[in-house]
C-alpha atoms as an extended CHARMM CRD file, in Angstrom:
* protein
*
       161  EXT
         1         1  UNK       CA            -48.4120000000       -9.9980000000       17.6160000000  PROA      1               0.0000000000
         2         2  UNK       CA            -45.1000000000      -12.1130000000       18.7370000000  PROA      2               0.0000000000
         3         3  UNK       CA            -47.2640000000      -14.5010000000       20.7470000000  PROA      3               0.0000000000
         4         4  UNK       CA            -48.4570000000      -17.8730000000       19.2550000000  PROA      4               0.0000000000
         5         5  UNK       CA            -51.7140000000      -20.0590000000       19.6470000000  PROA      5               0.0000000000
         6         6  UNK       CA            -52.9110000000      -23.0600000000       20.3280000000  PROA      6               0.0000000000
         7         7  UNK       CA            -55.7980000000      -23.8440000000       18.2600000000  PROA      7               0.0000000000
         8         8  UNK       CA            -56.4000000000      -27.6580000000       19.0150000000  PROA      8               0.0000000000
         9         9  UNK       CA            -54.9710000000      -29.4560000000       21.6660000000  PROA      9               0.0000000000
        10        10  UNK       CA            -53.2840000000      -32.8280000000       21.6560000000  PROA      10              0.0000000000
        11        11  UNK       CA            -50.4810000000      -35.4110000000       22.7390000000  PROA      11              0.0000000000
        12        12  UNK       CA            -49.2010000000      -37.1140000000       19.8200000000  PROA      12              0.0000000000
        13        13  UNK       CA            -47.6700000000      -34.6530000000       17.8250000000  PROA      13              0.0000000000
        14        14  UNK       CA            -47.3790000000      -30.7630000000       17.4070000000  PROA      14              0.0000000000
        15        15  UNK       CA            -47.9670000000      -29.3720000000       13.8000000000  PROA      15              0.0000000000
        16        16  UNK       CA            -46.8680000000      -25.9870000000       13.9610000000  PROA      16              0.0000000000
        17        17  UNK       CA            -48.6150000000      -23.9450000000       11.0830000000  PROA      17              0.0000000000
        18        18  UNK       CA            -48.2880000000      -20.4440000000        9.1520000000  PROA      18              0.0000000000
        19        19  UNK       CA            -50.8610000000      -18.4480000000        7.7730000000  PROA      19              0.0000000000
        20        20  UNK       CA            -53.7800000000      -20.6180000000        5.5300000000  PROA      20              0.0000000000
        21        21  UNK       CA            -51.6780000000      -23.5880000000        6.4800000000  PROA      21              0.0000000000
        22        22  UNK       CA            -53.7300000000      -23.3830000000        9.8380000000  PROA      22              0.0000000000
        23        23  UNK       CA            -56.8500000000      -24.1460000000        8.4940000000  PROA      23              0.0000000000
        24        24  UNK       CA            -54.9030000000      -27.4210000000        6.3850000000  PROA      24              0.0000000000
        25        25  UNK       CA            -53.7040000000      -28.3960000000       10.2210000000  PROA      25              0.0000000000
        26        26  UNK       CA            -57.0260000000      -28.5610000000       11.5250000000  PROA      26              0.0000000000
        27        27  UNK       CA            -58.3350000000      -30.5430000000        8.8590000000  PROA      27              0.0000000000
        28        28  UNK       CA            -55.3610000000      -32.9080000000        9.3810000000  PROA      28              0.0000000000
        29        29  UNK       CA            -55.2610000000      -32.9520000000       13.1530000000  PROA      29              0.0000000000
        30        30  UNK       CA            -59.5250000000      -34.3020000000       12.3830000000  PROA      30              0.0000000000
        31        31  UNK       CA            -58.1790000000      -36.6600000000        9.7380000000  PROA      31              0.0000000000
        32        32  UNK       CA            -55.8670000000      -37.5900000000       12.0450000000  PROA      32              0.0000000000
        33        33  UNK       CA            -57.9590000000      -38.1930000000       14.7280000000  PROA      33              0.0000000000
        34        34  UNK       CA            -59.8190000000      -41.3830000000       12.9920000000  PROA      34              0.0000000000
        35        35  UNK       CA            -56.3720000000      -43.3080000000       13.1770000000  PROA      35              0.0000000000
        36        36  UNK       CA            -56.4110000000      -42.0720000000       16.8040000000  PROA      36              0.0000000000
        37        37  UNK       CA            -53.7480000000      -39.7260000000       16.9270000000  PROA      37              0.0000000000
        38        38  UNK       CA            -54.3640000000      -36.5690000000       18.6900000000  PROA      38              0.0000000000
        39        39  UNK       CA            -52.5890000000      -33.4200000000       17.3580000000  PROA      39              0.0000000000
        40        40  UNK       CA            -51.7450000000      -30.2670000000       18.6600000000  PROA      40              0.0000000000
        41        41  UNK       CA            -52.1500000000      -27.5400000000       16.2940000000  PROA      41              0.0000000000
        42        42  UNK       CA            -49.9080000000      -24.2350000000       16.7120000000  PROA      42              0.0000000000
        43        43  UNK       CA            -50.9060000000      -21.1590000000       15.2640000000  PROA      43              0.0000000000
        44        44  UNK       CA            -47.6350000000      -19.6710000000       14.4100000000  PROA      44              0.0000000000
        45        45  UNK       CA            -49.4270000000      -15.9080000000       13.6870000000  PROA      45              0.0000000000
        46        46  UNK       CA            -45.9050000000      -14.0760000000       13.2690000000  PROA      46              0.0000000000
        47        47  UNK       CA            -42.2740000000      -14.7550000000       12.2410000000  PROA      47              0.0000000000
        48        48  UNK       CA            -40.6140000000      -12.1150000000       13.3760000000  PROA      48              0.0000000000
        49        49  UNK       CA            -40.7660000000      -12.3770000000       16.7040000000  PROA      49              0.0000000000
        50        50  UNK       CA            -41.3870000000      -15.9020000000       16.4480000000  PROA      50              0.0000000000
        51        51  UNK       CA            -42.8940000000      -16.7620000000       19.9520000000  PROA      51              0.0000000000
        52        52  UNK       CA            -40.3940000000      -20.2810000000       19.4370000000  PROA      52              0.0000000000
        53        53  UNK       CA            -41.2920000000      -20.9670000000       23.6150000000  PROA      53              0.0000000000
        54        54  UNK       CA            -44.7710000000      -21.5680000000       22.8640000000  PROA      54              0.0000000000
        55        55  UNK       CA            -43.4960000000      -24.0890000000       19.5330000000  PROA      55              0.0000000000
        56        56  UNK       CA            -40.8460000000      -25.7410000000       22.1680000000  PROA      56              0.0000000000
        57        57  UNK       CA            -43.7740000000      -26.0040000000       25.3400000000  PROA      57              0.0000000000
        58        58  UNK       CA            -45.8670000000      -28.2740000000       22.8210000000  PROA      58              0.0000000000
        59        59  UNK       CA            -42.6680000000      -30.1220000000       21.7610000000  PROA      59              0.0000000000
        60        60  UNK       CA            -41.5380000000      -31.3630000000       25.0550000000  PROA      60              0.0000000000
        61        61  UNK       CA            -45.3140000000      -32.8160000000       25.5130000000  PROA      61              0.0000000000
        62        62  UNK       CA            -45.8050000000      -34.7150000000       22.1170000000  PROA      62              0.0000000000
        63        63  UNK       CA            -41.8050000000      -35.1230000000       21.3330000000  PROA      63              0.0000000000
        64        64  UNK       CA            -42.8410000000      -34.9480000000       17.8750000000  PROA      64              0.0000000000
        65        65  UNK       CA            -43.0930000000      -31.7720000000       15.5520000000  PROA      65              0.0000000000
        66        66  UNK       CA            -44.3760000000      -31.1610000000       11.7900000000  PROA      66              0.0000000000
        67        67  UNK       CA            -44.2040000000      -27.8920000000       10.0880000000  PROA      67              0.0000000000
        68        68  UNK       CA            -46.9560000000      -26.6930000000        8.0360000000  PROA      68              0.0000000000
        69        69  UNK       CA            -45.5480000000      -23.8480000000        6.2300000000  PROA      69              0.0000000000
        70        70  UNK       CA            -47.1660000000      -21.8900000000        2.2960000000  PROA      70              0.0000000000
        71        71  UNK       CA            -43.6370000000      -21.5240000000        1.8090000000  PROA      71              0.0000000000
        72        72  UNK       CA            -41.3000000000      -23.8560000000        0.4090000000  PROA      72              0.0000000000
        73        73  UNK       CA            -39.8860000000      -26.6950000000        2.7160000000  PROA      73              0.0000000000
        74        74  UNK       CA            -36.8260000000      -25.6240000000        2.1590000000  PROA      74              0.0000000000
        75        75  UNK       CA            -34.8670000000      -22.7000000000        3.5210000000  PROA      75              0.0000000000
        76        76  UNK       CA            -37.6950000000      -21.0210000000        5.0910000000  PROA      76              0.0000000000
        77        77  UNK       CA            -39.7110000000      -20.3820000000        8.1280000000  PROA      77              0.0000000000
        78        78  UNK       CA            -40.0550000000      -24.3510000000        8.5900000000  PROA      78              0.0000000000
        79        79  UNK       CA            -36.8870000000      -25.0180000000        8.4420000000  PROA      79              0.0000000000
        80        80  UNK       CA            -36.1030000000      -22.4860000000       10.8330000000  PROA      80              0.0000000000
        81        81  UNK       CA            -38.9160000000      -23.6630000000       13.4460000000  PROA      81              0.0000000000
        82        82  UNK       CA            -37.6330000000      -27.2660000000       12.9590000000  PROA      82              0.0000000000
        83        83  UNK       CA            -33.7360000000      -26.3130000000       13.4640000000  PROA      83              0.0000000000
        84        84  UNK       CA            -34.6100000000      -23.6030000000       16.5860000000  PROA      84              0.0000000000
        85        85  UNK       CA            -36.5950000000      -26.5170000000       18.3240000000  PROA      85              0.0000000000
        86        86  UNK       CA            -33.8420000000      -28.5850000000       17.9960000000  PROA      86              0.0000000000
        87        87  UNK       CA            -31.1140000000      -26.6830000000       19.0510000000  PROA      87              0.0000000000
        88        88  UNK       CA            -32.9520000000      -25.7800000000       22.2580000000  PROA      88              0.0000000000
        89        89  UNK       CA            -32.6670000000      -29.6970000000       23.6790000000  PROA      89              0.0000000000
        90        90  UNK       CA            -31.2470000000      -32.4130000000       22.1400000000  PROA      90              0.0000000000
        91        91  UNK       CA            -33.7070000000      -35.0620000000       23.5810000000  PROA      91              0.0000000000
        92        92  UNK       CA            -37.0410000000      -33.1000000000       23.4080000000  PROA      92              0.0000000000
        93        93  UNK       CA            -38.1070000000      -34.9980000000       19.8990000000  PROA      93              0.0000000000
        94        94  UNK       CA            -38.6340000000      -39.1520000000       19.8390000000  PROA      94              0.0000000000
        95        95  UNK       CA            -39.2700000000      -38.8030000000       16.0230000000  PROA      95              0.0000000000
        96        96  UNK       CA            -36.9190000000      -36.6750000000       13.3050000000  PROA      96              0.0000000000
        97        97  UNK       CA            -39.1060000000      -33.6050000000       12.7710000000  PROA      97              0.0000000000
        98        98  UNK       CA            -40.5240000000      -32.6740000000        9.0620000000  PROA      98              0.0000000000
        99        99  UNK       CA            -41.5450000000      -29.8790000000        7.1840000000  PROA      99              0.0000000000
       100       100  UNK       CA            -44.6930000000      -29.9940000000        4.7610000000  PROA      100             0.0000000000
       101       101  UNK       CA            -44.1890000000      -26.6730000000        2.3050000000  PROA      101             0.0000000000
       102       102  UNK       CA            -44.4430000000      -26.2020000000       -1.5530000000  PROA      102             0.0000000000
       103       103  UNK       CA            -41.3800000000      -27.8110000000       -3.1440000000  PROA      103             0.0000000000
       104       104  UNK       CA            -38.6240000000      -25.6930000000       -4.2720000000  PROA      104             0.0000000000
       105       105  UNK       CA            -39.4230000000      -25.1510000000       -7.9730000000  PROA      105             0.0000000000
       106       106  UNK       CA            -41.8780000000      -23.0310000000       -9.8970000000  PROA      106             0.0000000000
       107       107  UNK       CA            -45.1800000000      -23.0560000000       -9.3940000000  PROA      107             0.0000000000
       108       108  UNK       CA            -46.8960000000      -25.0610000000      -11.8730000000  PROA      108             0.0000000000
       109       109  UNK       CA            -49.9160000000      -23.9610000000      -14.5010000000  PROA      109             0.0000000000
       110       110  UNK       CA            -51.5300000000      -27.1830000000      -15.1150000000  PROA      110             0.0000000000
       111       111  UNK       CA            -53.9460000000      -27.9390000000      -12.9020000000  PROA      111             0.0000000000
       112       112  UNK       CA            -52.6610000000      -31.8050000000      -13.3120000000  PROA      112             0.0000000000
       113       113  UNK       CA            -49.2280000000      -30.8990000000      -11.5790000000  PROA      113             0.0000000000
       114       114  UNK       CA            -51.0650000000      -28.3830000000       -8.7970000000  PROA      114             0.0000000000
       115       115  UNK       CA            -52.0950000000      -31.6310000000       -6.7680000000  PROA      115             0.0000000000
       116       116  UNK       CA            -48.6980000000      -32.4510000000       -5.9590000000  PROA      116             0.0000000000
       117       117  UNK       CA            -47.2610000000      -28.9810000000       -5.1960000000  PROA      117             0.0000000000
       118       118  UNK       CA            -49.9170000000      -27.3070000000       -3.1930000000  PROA      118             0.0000000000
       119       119  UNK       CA            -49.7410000000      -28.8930000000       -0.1350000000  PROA      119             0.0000000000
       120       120  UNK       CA            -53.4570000000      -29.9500000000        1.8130000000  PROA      120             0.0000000000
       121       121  UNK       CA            -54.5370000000      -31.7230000000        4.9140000000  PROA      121             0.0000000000
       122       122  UNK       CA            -54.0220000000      -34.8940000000        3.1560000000  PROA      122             0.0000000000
       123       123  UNK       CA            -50.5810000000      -34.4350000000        2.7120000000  PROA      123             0.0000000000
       124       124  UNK       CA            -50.2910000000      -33.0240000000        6.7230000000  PROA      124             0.0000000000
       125       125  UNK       CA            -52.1610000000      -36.3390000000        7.6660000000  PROA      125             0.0000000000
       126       126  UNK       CA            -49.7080000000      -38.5400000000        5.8560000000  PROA      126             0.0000000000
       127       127  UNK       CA            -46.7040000000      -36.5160000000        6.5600000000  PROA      127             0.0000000000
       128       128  UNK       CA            -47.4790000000      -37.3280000000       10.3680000000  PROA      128             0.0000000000
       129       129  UNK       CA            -48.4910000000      -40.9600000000       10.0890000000  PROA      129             0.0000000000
       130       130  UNK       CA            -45.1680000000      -41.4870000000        8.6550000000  PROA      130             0.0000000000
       131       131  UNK       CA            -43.5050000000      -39.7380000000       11.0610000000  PROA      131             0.0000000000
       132       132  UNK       CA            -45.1230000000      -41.1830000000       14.0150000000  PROA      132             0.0000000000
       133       133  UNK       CA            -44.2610000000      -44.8810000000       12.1280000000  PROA      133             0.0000000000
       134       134  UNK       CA            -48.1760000000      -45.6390000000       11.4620000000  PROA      134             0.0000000000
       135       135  UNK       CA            -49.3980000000      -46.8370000000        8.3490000000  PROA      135             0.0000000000
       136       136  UNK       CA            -51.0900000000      -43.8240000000        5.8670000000  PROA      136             0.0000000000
       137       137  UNK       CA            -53.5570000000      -46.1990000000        4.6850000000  PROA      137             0.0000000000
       138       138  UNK       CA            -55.1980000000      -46.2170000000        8.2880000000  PROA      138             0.0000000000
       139       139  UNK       CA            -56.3300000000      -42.5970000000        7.2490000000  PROA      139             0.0000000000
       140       140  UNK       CA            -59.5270000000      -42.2420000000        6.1940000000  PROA      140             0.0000000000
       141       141  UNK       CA            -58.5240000000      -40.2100000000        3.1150000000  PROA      141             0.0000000000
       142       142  UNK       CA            -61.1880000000      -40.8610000000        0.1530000000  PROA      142             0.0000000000
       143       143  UNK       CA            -62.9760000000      -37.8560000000       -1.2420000000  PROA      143             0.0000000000
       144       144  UNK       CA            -60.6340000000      -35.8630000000        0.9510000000  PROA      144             0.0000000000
       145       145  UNK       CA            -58.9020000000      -34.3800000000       -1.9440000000  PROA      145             0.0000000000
       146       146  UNK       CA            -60.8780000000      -30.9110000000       -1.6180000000  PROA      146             0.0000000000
       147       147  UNK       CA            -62.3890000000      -29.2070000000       -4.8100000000  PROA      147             0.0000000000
       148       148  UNK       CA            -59.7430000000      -30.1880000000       -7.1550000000  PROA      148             0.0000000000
       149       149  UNK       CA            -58.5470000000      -26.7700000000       -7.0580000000  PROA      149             0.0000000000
       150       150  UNK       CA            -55.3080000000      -27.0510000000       -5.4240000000  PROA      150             0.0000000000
       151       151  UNK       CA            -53.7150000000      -24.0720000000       -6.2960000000  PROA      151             0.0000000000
       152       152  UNK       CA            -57.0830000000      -22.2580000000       -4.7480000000  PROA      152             0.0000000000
       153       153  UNK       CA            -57.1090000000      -21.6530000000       -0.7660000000  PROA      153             0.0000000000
       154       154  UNK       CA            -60.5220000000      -22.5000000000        1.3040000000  PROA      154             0.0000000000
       155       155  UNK       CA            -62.8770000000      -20.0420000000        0.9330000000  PROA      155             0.0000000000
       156       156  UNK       CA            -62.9790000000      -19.1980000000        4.5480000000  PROA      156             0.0000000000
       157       157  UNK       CA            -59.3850000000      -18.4130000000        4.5420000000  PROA      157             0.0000000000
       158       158  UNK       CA            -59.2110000000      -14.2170000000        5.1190000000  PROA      158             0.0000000000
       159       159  UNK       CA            -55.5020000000      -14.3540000000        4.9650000000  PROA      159             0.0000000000
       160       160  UNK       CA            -52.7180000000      -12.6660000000        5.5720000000  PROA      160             0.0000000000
       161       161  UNK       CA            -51.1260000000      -14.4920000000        3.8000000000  PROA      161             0.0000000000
């Protein structure tokens, strides 16, 4: 409790991750890897403490940082990873950091709008290509949509949520 974890090393960028968002990470950092960036994935496990050393460690190595939050982008635990890390040193990122999280509006109850408010690997992997100024469309990304079932977490997922 209070101590994060790396769960896949790497050099490009960090994606730090809450909860089931972990499991979206790892798909992404794999995703990821075909356009041959290497991602460090950061188990966040707890918020309060919030072990922020271990989030600023793999910082200062990839100078790049994504949030991976099943909150909403805004005005929650990403935003406070992504402000904390850059309050600590004003040089430590080489890219503007960003925050993949549900949008800040209801959830929808069509299955047509749940694509583009539950957030997946797919939109981790092109969250970071952007970020790192590489093309999306380098990402192997067809038939990576899942099940179809957005608003439904992996089955292997045991939570908490």
């Amino acid at each position: 409790f209070g101590v994060a974890k790396t769960v896949c090393e790497g050099v490009n960028i960090t994606i730090a991750a809450t909860s089931y968002m972990v499991l979206e990470a790892l798909k992404a950092a794999d995703i990821l890897k075909t356009a041959g960036v290497s991602a460090e994935v950061i188990d966040v496990r707890s918020i309060i403490p919030l072990d922020i050393d271990h989030i600023i460690d793999s910082v200062k190595k990839t100078g790049a940082l994504l949030v991976a939050d099943t909150g909403t982008a805004d005005f929650g635990v990403s935003s406070e990873i992504v402000a904390r890390v850059s309050e600590c040193d004003e040089n430590i990122l080489r890219f503007a950091p960003r925050r993949v999280g549900l949008p800040f509006s209801p959830s929808p109850t069509s299955p047509a709008l749940a694509d583009a408010f539950f957030p997946r690997a797919t939109h981790i992997s092109k969250n970071a290509m952007e970020m790192l100024g590489l093309n999306p469309k380098l990402l192997p990304l067809e038939g990576k949509t899942e099940d179809g079932w957005h608003d439904r977490p992996d089955p292997s997922f045991t939570g908490p949520y």
